[in-house]
C-alpha positions as CSV (number, residue, x, y, z in Angstrom):
1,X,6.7,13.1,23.1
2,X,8.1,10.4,25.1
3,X,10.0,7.2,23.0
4,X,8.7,5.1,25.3
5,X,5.1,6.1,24.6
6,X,2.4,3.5,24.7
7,X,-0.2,2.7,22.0
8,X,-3.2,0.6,22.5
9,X,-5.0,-0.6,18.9
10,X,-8.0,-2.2,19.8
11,X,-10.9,-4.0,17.6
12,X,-13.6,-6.6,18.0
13,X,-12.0,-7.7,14.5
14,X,-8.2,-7.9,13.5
15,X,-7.3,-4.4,14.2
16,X,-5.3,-3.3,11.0
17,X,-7.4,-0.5,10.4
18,X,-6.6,1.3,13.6
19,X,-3.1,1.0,13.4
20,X,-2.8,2.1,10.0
21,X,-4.3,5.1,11.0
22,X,-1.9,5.0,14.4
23,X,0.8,4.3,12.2
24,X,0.1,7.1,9.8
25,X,0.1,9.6,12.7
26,X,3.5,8.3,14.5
27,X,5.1,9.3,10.7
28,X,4.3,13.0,11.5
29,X,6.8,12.9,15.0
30,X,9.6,12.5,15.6
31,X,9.5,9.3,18.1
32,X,11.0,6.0,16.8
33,X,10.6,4.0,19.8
34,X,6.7,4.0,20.9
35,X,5.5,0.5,21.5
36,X,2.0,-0.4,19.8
37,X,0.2,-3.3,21.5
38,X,-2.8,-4.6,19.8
39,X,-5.4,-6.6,20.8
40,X,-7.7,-7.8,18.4
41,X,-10.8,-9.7,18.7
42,X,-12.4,-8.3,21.5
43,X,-16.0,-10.1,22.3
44,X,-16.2,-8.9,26.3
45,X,-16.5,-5.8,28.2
46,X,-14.1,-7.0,30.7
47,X,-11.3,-7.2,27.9
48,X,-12.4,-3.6,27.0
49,X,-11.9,-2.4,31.1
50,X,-8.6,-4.3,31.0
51,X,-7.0,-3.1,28.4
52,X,-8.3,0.4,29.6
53,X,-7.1,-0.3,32.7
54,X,-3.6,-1.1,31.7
55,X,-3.4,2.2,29.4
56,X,-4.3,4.2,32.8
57,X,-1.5,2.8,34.7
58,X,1.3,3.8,31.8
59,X,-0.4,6.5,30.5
60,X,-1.4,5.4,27.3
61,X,-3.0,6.1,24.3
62,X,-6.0,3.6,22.9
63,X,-7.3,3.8,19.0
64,X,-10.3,1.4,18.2
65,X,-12.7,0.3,16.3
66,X,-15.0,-1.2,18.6
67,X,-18.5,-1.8,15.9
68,X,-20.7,-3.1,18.1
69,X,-22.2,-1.0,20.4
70,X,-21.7,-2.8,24.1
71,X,-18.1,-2.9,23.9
72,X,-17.8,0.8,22.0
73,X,-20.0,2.2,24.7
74,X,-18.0,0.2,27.5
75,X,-14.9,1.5,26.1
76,X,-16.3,5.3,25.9
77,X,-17.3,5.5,29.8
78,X,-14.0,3.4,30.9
79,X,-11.9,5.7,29.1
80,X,-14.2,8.9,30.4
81,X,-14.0,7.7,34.1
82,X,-10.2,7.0,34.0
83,X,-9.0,10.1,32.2
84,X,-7.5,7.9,29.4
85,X,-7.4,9.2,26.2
86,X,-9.0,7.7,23.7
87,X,-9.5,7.7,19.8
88,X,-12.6,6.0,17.9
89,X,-10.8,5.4,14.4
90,X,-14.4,4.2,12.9
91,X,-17.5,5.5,14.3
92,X,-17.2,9.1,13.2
93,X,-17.2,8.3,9.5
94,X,-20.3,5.7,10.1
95,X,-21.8,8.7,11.9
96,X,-21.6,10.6,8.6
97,X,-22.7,8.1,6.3
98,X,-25.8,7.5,8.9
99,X,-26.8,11.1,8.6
100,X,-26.0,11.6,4.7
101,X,-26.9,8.1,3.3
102,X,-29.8,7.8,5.8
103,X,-28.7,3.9,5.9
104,X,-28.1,1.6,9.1
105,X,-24.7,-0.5,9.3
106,X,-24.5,-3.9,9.5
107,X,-22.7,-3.8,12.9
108,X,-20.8,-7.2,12.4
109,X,-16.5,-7.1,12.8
110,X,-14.4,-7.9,10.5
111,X,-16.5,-7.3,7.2
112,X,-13.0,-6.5,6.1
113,X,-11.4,-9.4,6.3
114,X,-14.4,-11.4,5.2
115,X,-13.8,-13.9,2.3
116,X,-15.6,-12.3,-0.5
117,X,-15.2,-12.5,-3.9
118,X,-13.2,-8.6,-3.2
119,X,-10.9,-11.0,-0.9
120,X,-10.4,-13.6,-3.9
121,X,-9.8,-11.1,-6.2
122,X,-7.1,-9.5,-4.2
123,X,-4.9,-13.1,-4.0
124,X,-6.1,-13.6,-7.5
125,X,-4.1,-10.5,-8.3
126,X,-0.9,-11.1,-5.9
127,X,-0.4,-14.2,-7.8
128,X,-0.3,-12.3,-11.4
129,X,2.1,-10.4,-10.1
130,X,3.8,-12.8,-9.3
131,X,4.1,-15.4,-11.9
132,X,3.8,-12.6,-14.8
133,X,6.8,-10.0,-13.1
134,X,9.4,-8.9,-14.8
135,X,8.0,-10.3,-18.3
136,X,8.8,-14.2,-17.1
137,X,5.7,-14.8,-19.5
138,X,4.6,-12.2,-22.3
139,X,1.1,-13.4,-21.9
140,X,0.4,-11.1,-19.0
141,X,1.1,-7.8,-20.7
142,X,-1.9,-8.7,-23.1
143,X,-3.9,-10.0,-19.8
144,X,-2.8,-7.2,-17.2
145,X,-5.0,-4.6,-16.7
146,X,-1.9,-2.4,-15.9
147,X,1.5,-2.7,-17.8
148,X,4.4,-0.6,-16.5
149,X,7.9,-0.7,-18.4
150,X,11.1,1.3,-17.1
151,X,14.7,0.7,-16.6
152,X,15.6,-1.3,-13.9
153,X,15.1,-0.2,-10.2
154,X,12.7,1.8,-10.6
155,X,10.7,-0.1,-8.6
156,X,8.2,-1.6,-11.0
157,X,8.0,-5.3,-8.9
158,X,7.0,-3.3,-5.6
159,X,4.3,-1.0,-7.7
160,X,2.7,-4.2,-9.5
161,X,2.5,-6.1,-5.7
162,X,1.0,-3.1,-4.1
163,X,-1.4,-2.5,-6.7
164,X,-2.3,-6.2,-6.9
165,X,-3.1,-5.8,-3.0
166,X,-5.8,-3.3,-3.9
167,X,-7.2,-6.3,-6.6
168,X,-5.3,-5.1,-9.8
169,X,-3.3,-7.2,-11.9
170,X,-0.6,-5.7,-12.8
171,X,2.4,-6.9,-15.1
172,X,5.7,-5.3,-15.8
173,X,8.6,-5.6,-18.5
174,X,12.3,-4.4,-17.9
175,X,13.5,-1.7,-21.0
176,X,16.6,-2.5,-21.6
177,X,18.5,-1.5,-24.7
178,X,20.0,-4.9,-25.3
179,X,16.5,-6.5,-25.6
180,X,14.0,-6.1,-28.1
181,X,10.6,-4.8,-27.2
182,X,7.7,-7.2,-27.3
183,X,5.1,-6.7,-30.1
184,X,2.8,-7.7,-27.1
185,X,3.8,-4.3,-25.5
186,X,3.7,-2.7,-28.9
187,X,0.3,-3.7,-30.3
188,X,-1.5,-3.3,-26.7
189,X,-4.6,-1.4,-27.4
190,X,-6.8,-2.3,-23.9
191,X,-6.3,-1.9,-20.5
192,X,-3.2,0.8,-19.4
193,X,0.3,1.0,-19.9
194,X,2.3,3.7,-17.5
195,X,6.5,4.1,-18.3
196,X,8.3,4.8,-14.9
197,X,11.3,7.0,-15.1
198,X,13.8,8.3,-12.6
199,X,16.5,11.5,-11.9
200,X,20.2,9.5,-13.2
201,X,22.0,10.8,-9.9
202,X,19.2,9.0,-7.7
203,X,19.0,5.9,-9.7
204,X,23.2,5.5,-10.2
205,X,22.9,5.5,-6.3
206,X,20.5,2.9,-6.2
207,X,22.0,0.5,-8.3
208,X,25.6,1.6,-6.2
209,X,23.8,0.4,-3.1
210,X,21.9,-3.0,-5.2
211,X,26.0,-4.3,-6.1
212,X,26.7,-4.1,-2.8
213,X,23.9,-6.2,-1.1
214,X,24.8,-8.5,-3.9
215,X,28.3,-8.4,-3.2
216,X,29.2,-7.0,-6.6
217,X,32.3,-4.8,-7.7
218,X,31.6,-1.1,-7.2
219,X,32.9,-0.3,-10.8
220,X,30.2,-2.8,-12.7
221,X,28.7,-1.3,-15.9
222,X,25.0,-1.6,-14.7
223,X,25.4,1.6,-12.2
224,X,27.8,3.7,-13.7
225,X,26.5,7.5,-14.8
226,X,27.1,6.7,-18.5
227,X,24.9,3.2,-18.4
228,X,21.8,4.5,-16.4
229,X,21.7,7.6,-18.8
230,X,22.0,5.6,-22.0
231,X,19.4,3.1,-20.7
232,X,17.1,6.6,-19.8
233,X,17.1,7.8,-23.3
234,X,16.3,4.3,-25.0
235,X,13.5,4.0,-22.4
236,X,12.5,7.3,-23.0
237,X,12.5,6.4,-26.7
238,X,10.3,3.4,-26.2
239,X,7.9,5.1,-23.9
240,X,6.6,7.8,-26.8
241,X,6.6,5.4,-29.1
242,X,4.2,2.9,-27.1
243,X,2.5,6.8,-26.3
244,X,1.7,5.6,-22.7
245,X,2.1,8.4,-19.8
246,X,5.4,8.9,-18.1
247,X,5.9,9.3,-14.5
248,X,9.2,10.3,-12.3
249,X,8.9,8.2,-9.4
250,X,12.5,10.0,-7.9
251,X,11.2,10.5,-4.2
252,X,8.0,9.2,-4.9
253,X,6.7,6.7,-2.2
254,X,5.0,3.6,-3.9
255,X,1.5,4.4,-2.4
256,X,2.2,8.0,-4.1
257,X,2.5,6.6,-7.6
258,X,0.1,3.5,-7.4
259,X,-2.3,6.3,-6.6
260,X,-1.3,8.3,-9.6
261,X,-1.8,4.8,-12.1
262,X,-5.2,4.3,-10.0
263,X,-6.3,7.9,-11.2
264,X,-5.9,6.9,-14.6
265,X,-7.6,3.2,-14.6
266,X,-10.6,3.4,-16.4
267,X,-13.5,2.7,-13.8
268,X,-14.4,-0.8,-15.0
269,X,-10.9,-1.8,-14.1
270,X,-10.8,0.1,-10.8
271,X,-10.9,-1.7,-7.7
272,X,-14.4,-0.5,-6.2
273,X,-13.5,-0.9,-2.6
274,X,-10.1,0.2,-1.3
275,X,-8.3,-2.0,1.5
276,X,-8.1,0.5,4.7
């Protein structure tokens, strides 16, 4: 594959969808260089022979989601006449739920950016995250509908942002030997409560390379071997006694484990429509 290869994303809405899915695939080569160029907001068929145009002359490669039917048909018979290849990220799965729902779509862009009460829900979320991370105020482990505790780094913040973008609040509190657990944590009978641990040798490096974007001595206390293990076993410790589950995010990407806690959300908490 050539690093100078060409992507087209194009959408009569914003066009995230598509190059998620672009993005997704450009993870499974090994090319670092190819240019995406997305063009969102489509409303002509001109646009559509333009863009298809331009993909002909470099030998591009287009992904859309094109819902209305003009400019998704334009786009099919461009592409067909030019030779240009050509993926439609969205019509074969509204294809499917035609045939197996026996329903009609709406047809109308951007339904997922549309400022619904899932949208509201999502910033309402974001902003938990926020103002409750890294138990700044003990109110939101009693108000969270996910609590996670671990030792530092392993990347509780990032977990409780990400799952707030899929319209969780989420809430997380620091273990940490020298500081005594809150009976908030303790006596927390509703929503979910999920410890994050992490291999010693992996999270020793971490906090090695955290000094030094801080511009800390190597030799501080807070990533030696002997630290990160004591602070493992008093987390450890807390974690059976709170009796939540316990999971080894070492190597784990975040959309990995958020999807592990999202597996064990009871269903009135889960967030009913996922953001693709």
């Amino acid at each position: 594959m050539r690093d100078n290869q060409q992507i087209f994303i194009c959408s009569d809405a914003v066009g995230e969808t598509a190059e998620a899915v672009v993005r997704a695939a450009m993870r499974q080569f090994a090319f670092t260089s190819g240019k995406l160029r997305r063009y969102g907001h489509i409303k002509h068929a001109d646009e559509v022979r333009a863009i298809v145009d331009e993909a002909s002359r470099c030998r591009g490669v287009i992904a859309y989601t094109l819902v209305q039917p003009e400019l998704n048909g334009v786009m099919r018979e461009e592409t067909s006449a030019r030779g240009v290849r050509a993926v439609d990220v969205l019509s074969p799965m509204m294809q499917a739920f035609i045939d197996t729902f026996e329903d009609t779509p709406n047809r109308i862009p951007g339904l997922n950016q549309s400022l619904d009460a899932e949208y509201y829900r999502k910033i309402e979320a974001m902003e938990f995250a926020v103002h409750y991370d890294d138990g700044k105020d003990l109110r939101g482990i009693t108000l969270a509908d996910v609590v996670l505790i671990g030792v530092s780094r392993t990347s509780k913040t990032p977990i409780c942002l990400y799952m707030a973008h899929k319209g969780i609040r989420a809430t997380n509190w620091p273990l940490v030997p020298e500081i005594p657990v809150p009976e908030q944590l303790l006596k927390r009978r509703n929503g979910l409560v999920v410890g994050l641990t992490m291999d010693p040798d992996k999270l020793v490096s971490i906090r090695t390379e955290r000094l030094k974007a801080l511009g800390l001595p190597k030799g501080s206390v807070y990533a030696t071997a002997a630290r990160v293990e004591d602070e493992l076993r008093y987390a450890n410790r807390i974690m059976n006694m709170v009796g939540c589950e316990i999971i080894d995010v070492t190597n784990k990407a975040i959309e990995e484990t958020v999807g592990i806690i999202l597996e064990r959300l009871p269903a009135d908490r889960a967030f009913s429509s996922p953001n693709l």
